[in-house]
C-alpha positions as CSV (number, residue, x, y, z in Angstrom):
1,X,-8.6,0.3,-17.2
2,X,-12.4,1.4,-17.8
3,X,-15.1,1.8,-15.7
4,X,-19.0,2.1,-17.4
5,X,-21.0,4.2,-14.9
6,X,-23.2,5.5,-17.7
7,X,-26.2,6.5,-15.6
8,X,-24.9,5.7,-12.2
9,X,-26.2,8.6,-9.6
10,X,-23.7,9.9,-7.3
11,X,-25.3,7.6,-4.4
12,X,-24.0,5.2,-5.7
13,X,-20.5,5.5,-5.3
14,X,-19.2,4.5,-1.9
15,X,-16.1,5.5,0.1
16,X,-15.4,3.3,2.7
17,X,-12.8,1.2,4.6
18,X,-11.9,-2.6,4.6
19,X,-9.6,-4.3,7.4
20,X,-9.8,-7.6,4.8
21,X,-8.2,-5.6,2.3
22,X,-5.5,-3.8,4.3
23,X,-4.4,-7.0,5.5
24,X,-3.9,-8.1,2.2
25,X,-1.7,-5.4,1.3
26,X,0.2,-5.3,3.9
27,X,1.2,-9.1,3.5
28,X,1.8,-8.0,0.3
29,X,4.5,-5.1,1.5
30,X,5.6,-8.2,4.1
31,X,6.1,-10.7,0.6
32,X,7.9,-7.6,-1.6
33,X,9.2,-5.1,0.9
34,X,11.1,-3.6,-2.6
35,X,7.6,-2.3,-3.7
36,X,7.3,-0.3,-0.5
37,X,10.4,1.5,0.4
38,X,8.3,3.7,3.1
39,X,7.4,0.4,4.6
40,X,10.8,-0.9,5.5
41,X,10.9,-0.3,9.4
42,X,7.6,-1.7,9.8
43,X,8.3,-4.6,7.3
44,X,11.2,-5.3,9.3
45,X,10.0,-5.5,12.6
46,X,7.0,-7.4,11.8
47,X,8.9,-9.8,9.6
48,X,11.2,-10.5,12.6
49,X,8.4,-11.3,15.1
50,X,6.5,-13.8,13.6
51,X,6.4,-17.0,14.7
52,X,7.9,-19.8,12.4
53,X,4.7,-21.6,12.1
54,X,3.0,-19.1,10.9
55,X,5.4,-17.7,8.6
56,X,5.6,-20.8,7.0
57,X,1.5,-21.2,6.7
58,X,2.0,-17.7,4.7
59,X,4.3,-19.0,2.4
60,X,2.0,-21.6,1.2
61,X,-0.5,-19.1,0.3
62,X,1.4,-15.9,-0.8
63,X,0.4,-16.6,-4.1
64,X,-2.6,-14.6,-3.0
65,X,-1.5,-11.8,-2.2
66,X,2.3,-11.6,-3.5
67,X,2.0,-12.0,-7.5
68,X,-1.6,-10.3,-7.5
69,X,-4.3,-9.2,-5.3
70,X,-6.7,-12.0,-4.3
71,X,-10.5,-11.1,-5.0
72,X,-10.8,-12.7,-2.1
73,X,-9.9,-9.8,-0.1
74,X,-12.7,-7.6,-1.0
75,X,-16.0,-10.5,-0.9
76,X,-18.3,-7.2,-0.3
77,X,-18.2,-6.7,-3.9
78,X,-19.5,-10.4,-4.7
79,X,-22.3,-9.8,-2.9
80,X,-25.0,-7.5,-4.1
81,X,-26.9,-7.5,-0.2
82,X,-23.8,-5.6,1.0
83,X,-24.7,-2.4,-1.3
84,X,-21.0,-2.2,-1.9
85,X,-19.7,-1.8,1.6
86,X,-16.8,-3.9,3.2
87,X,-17.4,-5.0,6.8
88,X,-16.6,-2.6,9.9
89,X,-14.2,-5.3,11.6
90,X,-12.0,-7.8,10.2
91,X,-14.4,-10.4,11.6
92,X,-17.4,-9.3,9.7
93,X,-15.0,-9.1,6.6
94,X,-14.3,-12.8,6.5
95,X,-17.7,-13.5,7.4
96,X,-18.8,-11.9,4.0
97,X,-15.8,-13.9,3.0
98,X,-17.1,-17.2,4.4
99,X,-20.6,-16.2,2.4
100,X,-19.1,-17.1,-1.4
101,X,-19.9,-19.8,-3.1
102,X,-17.0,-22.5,-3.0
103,X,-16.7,-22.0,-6.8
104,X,-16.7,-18.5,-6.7
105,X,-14.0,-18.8,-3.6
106,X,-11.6,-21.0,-5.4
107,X,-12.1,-19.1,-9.1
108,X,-10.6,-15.7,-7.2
109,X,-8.6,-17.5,-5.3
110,X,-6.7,-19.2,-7.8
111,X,-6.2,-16.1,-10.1
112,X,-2.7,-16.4,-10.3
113,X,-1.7,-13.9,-13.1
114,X,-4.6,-11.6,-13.2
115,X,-3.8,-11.5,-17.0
116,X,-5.5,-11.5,-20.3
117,X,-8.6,-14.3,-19.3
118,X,-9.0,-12.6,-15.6
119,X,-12.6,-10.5,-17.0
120,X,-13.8,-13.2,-18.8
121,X,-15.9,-14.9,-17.1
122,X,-14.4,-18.3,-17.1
123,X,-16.3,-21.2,-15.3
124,X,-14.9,-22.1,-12.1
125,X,-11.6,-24.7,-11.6
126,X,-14.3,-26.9,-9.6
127,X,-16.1,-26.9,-12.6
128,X,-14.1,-27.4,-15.6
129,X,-11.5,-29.8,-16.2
130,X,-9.3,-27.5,-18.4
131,X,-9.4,-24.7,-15.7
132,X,-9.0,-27.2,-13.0
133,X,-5.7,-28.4,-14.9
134,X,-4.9,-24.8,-15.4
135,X,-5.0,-23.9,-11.9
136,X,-2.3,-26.9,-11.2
137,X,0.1,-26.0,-13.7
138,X,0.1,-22.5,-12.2
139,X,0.9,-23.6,-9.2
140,X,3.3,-25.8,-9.8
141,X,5.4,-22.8,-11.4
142,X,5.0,-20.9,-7.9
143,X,6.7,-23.4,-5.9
144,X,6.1,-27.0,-3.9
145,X,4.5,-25.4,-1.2
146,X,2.2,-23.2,-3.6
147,X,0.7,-26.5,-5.4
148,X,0.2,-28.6,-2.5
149,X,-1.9,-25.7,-1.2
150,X,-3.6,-25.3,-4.7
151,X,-4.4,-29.0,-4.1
152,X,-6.0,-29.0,-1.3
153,X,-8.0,-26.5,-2.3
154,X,-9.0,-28.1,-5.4
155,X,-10.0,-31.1,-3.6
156,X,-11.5,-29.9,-0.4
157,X,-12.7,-26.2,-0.4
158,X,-14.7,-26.3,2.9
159,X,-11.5,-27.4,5.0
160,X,-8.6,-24.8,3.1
161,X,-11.8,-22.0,3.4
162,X,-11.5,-22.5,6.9
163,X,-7.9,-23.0,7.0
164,X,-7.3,-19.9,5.3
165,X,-9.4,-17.8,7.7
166,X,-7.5,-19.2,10.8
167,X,-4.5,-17.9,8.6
168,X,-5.5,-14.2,8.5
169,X,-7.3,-14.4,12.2
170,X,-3.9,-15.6,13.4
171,X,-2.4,-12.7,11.5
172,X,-5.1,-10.2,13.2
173,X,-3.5,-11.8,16.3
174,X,0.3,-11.4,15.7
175,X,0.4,-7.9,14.5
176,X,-2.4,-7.0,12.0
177,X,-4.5,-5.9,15.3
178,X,-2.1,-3.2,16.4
179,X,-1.5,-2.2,12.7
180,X,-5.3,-1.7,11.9
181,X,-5.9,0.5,14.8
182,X,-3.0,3.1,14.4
183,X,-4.2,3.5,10.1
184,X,-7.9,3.0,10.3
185,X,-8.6,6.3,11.9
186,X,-6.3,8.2,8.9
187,X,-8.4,5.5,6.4
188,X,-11.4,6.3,7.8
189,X,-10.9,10.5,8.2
190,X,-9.9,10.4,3.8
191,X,-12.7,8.2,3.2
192,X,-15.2,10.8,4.8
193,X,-13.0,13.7,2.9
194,X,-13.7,12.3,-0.7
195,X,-17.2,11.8,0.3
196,X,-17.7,15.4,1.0
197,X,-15.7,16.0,-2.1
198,X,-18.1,13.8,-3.9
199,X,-21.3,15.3,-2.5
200,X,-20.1,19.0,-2.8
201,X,-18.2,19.0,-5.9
202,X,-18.8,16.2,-8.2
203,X,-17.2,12.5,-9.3
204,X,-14.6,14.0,-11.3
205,X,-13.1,16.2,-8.6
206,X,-13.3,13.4,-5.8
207,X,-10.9,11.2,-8.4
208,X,-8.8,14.1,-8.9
209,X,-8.6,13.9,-5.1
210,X,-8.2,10.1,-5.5
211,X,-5.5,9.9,-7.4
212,X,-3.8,11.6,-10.8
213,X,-4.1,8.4,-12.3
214,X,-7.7,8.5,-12.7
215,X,-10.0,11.0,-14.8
216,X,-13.5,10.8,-15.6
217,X,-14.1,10.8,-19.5
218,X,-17.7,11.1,-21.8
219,X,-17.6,10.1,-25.3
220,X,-20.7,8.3,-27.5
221,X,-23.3,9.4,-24.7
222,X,-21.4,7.5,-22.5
223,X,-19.6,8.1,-18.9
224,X,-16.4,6.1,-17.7
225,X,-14.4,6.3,-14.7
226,X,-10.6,5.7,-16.8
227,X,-7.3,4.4,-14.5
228,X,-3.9,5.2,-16.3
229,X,-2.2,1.3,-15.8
230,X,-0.2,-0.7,-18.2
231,X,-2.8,-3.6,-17.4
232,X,-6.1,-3.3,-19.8
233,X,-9.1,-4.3,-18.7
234,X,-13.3,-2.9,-18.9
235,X,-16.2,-3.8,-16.5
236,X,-19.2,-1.7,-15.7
237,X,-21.0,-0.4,-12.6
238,X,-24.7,-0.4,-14.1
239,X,-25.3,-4.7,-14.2
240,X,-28.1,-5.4,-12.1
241,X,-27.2,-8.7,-11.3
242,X,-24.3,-7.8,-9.3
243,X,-25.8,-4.0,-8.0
244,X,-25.2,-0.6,-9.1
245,X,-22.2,1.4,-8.4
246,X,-18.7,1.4,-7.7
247,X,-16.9,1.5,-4.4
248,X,-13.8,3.6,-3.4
249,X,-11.2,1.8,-0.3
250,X,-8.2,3.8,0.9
251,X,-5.0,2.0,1.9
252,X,-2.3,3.0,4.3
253,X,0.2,0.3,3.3
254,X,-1.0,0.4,-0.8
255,X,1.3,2.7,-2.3
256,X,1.9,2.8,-5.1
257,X,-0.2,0.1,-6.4
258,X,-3.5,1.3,-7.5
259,X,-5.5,-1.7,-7.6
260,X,-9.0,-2.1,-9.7
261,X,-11.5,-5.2,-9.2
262,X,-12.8,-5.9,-12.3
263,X,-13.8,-9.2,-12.6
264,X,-17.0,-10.6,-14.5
265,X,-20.0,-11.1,-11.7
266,X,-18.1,-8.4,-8.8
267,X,-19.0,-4.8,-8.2
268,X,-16.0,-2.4,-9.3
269,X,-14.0,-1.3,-6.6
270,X,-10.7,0.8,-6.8
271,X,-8.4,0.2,-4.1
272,X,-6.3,3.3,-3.7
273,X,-3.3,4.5,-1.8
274,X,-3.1,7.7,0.6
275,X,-0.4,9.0,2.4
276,X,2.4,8.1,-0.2
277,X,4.2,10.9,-2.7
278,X,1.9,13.9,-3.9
279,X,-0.3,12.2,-6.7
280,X,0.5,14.7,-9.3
281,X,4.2,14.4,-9.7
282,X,3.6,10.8,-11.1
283,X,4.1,10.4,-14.9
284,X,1.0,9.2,-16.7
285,X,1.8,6.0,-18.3
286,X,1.9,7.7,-22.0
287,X,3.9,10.0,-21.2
288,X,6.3,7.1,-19.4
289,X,5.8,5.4,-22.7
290,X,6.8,8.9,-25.0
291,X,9.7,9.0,-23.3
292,X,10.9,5.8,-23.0
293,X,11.1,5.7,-26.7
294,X,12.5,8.7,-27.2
295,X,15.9,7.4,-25.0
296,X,15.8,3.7,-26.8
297,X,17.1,5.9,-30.2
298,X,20.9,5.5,-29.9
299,X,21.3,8.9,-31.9
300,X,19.0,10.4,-29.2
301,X,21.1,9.1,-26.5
302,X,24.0,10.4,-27.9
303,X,22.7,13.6,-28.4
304,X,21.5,13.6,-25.1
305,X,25.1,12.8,-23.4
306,X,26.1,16.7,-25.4
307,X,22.9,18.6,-23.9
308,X,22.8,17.0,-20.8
309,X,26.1,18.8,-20.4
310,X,25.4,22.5,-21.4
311,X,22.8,23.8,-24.1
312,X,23.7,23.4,-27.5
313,X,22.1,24.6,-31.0
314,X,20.9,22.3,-33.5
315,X,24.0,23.2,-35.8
316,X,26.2,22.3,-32.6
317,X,24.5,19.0,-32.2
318,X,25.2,18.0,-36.2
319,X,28.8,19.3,-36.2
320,X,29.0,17.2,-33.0
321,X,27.7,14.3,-34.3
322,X,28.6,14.7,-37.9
323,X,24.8,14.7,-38.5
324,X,22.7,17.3,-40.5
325,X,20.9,19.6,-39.1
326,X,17.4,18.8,-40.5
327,X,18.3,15.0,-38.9
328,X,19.3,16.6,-35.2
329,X,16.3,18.8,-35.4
330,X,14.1,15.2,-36.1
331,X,15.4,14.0,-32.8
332,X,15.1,16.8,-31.3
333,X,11.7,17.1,-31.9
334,X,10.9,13.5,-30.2
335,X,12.9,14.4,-27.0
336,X,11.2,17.7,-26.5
337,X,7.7,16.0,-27.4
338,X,8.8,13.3,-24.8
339,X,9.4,16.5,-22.0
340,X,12.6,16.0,-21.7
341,X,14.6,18.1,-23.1
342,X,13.8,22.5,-22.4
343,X,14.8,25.2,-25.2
344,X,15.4,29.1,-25.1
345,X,16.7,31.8,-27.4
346,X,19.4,33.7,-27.3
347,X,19.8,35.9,-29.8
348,X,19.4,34.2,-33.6
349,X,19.9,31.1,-31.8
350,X,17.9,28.5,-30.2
351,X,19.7,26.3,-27.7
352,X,18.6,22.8,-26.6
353,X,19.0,21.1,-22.7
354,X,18.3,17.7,-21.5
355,X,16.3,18.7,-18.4
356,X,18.0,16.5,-15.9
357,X,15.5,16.9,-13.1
358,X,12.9,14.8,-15.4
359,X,15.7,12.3,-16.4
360,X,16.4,11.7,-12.9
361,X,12.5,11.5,-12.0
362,X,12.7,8.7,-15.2
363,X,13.8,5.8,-13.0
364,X,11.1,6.0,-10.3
365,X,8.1,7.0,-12.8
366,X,8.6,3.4,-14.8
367,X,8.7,1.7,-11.1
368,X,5.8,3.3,-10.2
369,X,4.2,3.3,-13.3
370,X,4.8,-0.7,-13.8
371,X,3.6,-1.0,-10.2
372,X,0.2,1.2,-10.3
């Protein structure tokens, strides 16, 4: 995932906090409590005291915030007046939100995959006929509930625009209120930290700060902010049509998803997670890739099951496996390229171990690695 801010000034970049976004993560963590397994005490309780009608209401529009993150949630960054900052209250946030264009609305709103077409540019469902039909298909393979929603929408924006802000109001109400005020003060205190970081010591050490996942990289005379995600996707934070710069919003309930708007027409903003595990224990998603494919080898697993065990020399390994040596010493080669396996010398010979510790960190990278 790319970010162009060739020629961006640091004034540009903004730190800042959104109650609209928090509250669509954390229906998020309500809708896949298996993404957020520092969550589950609060998912819990807050699961078990809403009220049936409105859990029912948010189960007609999960698709927004359950498969992918709703555009929706961050409107500051459709609309160049706000300079790139999200409102201070959850009101002022939905009343950016109420300031969208119904075709603008309803194209974010019924991005249901966020895949391969989300950045580019396609005309709104209100619009086109083959988008429109789109949409409804879509839906339809969400659920009954999903497509009558969808409907609605389709065919009266006004009415599901204000149906959708009673939603989240009466979410404010049930327990998004109380959850707001206990993480907005930690939100608020790293949002001022990165800004010092930024103002004292450059862009590339506040996304250090940020998160391992994001570096800052110059190549052709050009600069771009890069986030390490299986998902592929470019956008730039120099278009004058939609404002210069790029805006930074912490989240308490996030982890580990690393989320980047990067739509066609929308200011960049990365949505990033604080408080979860220490940033740079996290595989990069090569690296999760290297060693994925060094395991998928069935020789490699097998010689894996021998070193995981004690060390062994490369002539142990071929005896072992009735392989020759040159072969093992192939493999070997992949798994130690991958990090995964750790050598030493004793004497004339070399001796080979799986290193267990990064075997066992294997199962949690891909999670969080799938999920970033």
């Amino acid at each position: 995932m790319s970010i162009d801010i060739t020629g961006l000034s640091a004034e540009r970049v903004v730190f800042g906090t959104s109650p609209l976004a928090e509250l669509a993560v954390a229906l998020h963590a309500l809708a896949e409590p298996g993404h957020h397994p520092g969550m589950q005490g609060w998912v819990t309780a807050t699961t078990a005291a809403l009220k049936p009608d409105l859990a029912d209401r948010l189960t007609q529009a999960e698709f927004l915030w359950r498969n992918t993150f709703s555009d929706i949630f961050m409107p500051f960054a459709a609309l160049p007046e706000c300079d790139g900052h999200p409102g201070a209250t959850l009101s002022e946030d939905l009343d950016l939100l109420d300031r969208l264009s119904d075709e603008r609305f309803v194209a974010a709103a019924l991005e249901f995959t966020c895949g391969s077409q989300y950045a580019a540019g396609l005309p709104s469902p209100l619009v086109d006929k083959a988008q429109h039909d789109l949409a409804l298909d879509l839906a339809a393979s969400r659920g009954p509930e999903q497509l009558g929603f969808t409907r609605r929408l389709l065919a009266d924006p006004p009415t599901v625009r204000a149906w959708v802000r009673r939603l989240l109001e009466d979410c404010d109400e049930a327990f998004f209120a109380d959850t707001w005020r206990r993480v907005h003060v930690h939100l608020a205190a790293d949002a001022r930290h990165k800004t010092e970081i930024l103002r004292h010591k450059g862009l590339e050490e506040a996304l250090t700060a940020v998160s391992a996942a994001l570096s800052l990289t110059t190549s052709g005379g050009g600069t771009r902010i890069e986030a390490d995600k299986l998902s592929h996707g470019t956008t730039t934070a120099v278009d004058p049509e939609v404002g210069q710069g790029v805006t930074f919003v912490p989240s308490y309930h996030g982890w580990p998803h690393l989320l980047v708007l990067h739509a066609v027409g929308w200011r960049p903003v990365l949505h990033y997670p604080v408080g979860g595990p220490e940033p740079a224990k996290s595989a990069s998603v090569e690296v999760l890739k290297l060693r994925l494919e060094a395991l998928a080898h069935p020789i490699r697993l097998r010689l894996c099951r021998n070193i995981a065990r004690a060390p062994y020399t490369t002539g142990e390994l071929a005896h072992a496996n009735d392989l020759s040596a040159p072969e093992v010493s192939r493999h070997l080669a992949v798994l130690k390229k991958a990090g995964l396996i750790t050598t030493r010398r004793r004497g004339r010979y070399v001796l080979h171990q799986l290193d267990v510790t990064v075997v066992a960190r294997l199962g949690s990278d891909f999670l969080e690695g799938i999920l970033r």
